[in-house]
C-alpha positions in Angstrom: 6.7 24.5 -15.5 7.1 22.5 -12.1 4.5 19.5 -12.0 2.9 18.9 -8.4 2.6 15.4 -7.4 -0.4 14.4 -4.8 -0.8 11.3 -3.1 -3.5 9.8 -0.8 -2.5 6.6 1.4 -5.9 4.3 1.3 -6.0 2.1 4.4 -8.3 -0.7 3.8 -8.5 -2.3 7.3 -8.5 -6.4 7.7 -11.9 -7.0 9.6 -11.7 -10.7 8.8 -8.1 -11.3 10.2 -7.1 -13.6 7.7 -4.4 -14.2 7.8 -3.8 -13.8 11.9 -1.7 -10.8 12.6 -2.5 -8.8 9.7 -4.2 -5.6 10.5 -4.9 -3.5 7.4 -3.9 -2.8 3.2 -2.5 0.1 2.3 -2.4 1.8 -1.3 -0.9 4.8 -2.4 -2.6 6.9 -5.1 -1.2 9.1 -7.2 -3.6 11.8 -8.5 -1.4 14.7 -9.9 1.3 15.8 -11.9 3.4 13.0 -13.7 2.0 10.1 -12.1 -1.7 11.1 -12.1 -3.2 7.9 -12.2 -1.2 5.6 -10.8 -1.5 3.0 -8.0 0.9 1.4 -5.7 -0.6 -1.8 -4.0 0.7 -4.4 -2.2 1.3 -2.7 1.3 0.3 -5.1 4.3 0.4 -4.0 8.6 1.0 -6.5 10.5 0.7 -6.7 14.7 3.8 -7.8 15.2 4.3 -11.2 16.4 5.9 -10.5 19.9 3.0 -8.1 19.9 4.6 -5.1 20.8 4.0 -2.9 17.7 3.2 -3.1 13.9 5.6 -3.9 11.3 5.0 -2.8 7.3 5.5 -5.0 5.0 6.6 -4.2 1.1 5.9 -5.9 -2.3 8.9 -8.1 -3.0 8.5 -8.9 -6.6 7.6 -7.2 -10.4 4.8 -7.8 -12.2 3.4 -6.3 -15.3 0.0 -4.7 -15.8 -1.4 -4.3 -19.4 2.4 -4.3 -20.8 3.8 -1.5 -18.4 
């Protein structure tokens, strides 16, 4: 049987521009199939700084969350 994977991109926008530049959050959730549950975080849009567009940014390192 053939799992379906959903996901929803979560835009949390930055209304206190802190730090200058950066524009919104981003998450992605998973909420079927194999990785029901699970949350990327760590996504950042930033105006970029000659101003012309928006850049998106990545999260750069590991880290472990309750052993996994």
């Amino acid at each position: 049987m053939e799992s379906t994977v959903r996901t929803t991109v979560r835009i949390l926008p930055n209304d206190r521009n802190v730090p200058p530049g950066k524009l919104a959050d981003a998450e992605v959730h998973f909420t079927r199939g194999e990785l029901d549950g699970l949350k990327l975080i760590g996504f950042a849009v930033w105006q970029r700084r000659d101003g012309n567009g928006r850049n998106v940014t990545f999260p750069a390192r590991q880290f472990t969350v309750h052993g996994e």
